[in-house]
matplotlib code that plots the C-alpha trace (Angstrom):
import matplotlib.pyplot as plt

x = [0.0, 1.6, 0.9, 1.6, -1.2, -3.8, -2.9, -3.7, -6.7, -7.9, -7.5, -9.0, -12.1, -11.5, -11.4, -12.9, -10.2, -7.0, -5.7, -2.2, -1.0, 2.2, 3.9, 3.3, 3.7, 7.0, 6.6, 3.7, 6.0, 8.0, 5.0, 3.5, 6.5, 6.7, 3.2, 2.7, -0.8, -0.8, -3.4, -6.0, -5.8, -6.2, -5.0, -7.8, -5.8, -7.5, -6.9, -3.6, -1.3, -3.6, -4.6, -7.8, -6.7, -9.9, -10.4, -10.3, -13.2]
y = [0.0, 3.8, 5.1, 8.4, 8.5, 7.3, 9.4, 12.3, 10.6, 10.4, 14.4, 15.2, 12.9, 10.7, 7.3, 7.2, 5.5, 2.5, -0.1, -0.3, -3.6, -4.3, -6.0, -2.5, -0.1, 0.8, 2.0, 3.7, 5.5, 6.6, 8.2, 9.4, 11.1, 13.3, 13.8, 17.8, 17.7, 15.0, 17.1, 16.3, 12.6, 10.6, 6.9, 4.7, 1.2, -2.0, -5.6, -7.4, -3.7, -3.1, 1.0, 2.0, 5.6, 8.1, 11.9, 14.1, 16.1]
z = [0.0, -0.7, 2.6, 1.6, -1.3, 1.6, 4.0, 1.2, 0.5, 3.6, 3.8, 0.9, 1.6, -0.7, 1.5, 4.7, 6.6, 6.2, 8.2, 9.3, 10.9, 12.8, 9.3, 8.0, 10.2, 9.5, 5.9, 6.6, 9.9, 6.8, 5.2, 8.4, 9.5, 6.1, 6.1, 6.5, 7.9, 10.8, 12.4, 10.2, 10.6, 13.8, 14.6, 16.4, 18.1, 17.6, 18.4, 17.9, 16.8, 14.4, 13.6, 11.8, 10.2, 9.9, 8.8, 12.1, 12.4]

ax = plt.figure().add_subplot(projection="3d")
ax.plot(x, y, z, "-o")
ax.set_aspect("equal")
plt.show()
């Protein structure tokens, strides 16, 4: 998954949210760490490491 390209997605409104497991999670740190608008997307922890990524309102 580009991580980057959903994390604008999910911005812009055009996916309402993405899953990040623990096998992932380090390419989407990448991605998440030059993302320039962290503020407008929010983390929610589920079971087992995984993260559920949604729009914050």
């Amino acid at each position: 998954m580009d991580f980057a390209q959903a994390l604008s997605d999910l911005k812009d409104g055009k996916i309402d949210h993405f899953d990040v497991d623990p096998e992932t999670f380090p390419a989407f740190q990448k991605a998440w760490s030059a993302f320039p608008y962290q503020n407008t997307v929010k983390g929610i922890a589920q079971r087992a490491g995984k993260v559920t990524y949604i729009q914050a309102k």
